[in-house]
N, C-alpha and C positions, 0 to 999 in steps of 0.2 A: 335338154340343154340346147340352149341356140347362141350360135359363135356371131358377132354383128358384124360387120363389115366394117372396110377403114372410114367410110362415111359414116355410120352410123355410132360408131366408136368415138370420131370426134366430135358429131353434135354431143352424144354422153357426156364426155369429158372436159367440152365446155362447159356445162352446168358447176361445176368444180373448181376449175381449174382457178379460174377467177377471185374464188373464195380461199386460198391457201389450203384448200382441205384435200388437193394432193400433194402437198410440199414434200419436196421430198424425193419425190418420182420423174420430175420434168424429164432427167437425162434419159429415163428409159421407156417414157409413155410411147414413141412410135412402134418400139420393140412389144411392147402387153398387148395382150389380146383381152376383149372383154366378150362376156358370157352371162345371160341370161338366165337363171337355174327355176320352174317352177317349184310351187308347195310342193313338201316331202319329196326333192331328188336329190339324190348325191353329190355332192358338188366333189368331193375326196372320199375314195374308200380304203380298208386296209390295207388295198394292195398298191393304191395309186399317191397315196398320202405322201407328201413330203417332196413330190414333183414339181410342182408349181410355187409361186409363192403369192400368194392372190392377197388381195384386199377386196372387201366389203364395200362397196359403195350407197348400195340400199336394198334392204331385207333382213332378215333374221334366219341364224341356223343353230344349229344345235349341233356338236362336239361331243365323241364317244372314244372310249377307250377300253380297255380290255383290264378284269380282272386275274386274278393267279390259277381261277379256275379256267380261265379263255372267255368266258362269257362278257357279253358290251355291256358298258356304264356309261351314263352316260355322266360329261365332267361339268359342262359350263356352256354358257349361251352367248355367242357371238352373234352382233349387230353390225349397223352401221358404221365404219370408223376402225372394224376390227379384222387384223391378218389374220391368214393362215397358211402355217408354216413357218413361221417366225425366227420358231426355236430349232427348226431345220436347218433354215440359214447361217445361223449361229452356231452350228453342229455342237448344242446343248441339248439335241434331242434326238431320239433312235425308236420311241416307240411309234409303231403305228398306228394310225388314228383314223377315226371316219368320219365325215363333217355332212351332213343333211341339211337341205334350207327349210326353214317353218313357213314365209311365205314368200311370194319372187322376191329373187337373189339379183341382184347385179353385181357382176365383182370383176375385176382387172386383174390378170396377171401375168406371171413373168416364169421361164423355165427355171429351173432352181441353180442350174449350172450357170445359164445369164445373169442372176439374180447375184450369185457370188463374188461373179468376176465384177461386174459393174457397181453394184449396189453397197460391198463390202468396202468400195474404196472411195465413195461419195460422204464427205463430210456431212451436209445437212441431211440427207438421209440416216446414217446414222444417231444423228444426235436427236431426229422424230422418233427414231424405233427406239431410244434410250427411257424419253419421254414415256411413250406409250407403254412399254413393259411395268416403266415404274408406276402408271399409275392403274396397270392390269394388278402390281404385287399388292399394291394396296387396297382395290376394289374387291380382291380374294383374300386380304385378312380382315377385312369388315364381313364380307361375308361368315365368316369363320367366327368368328365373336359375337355375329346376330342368331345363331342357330340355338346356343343357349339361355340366349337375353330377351327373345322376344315370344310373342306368342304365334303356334304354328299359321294362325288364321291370317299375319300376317305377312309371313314369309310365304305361305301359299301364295295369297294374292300376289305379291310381285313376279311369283314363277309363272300366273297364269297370264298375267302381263304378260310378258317375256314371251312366253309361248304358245299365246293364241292366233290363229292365222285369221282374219277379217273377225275376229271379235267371236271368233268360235274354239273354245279349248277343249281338246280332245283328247288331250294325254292316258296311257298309261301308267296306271295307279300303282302298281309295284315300282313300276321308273322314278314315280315324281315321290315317293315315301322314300327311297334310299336317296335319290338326290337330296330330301329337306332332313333326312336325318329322323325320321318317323316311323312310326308302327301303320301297316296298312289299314286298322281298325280307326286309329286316331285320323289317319286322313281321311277315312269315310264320316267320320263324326264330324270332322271341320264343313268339309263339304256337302252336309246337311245343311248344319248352320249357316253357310253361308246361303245356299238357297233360301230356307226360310226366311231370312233376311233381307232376302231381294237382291242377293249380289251378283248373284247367278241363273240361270232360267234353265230346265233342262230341256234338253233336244239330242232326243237321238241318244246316239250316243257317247254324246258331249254334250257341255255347257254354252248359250249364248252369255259372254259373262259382259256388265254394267261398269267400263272402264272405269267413270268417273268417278265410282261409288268405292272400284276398288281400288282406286291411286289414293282415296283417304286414306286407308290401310296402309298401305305401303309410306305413305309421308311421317308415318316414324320411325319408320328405319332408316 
């Protein structure tokens, strides 16, 4: 992870700021620090979770949580546009969580005790994170309605979307079968078919996967 400097913070932050896509923040952006995170590092771990309260500016990570045996799951994939720790700030949340980037991460944040005092008593900020929650409830009950309605080969593709860092998906395959709601036999079967079909290329041990070939996929869900 690399902490930027207040120069370099605010070259970042003009790319943004201009465009209303940190509305929201103005009152506290001199207070955020912004951080850098390469592919696969921690951005939040069990123990650190819930500290900060960051936003995504550009990259993807991936979100894990703990089942009743202790063991990580992973929940949902956080992009561009998306907090974390949200539900901290709103003290609607207590479990701890771990947050990984898939590929560089840029993100802003704020101490979670700053984040309280200041954040909790800003009108337009509140009324973005109102926004934004409602339409996280809603992207997570489409998700919840597409796992029975469509077919795996398509829900796959979007996860490989989702989850490939420079166009390379390398997932673990007991991960991504409990995240789609699968048998690990039927995601090896999909993941044939999709190579033979040109969707995917193997390398290594991952796929170089054919963006455009699998956003068809994905355009009916």
């Amino acid at each position: 992870m690399k902490r930027l400097t207040k120069t370099e913070k605010e070259q970042l932050l003009s790319q943004y700021i201009y465009t209303g896509y940190v509305e929201g923040f103005e009152a506290v952006l001199e207070n955020m620090e912004a951080q850098i995170y390469d592919s696969n590092e921690k951005i939040a771990d069990f123990s650190s979770y819930g500290e900060y309260l960051s936003f995504i500016l550009k990259g993807k990570a991936k979100i894990y949580g703990t089942c009743k045996e202790g063991e990580s799951v992973l929940q949902h994939f956080l992009q561009r546009g998306d907090f974390i720790g949200e539900m901290v700030l709103l003290e609607a949340e207590e479990e701890k969580k771990e947050v990984i980037s898939i590929d560089e991460c840029i993100c802003i944040s704020l101490p979670m005790r700053e984040a309280k005092d200041i954040l909790l008593k800003d009108s337009i900020f509140l009324l973005q994170l109102n926004k934004y929650l409602a339409e996280k409830m809603l992207n997570g009950m489409e998700r919840f309605i597409q796992n029975p309605n469509y077919e795996l080969r398509n829900r796959l593709a979007g996860y490989m979307l989702l989850s490939a860092c420079d166009g390379i998906y390398q997932e673990v395959h007991a991960e991504t079968a409990g995240f789609l709601g699968t048998s690990y036999r039927h995601l090896l079967f999909t993941l044939k078919k999709l190579y033979e079909e040109g969707y995917i290329q193997k390398i290594g041990r991952g796929y170089r996967i054919n963006t455009k070939k699998l956003e068809t996929l994905v355009e009916v869900l």
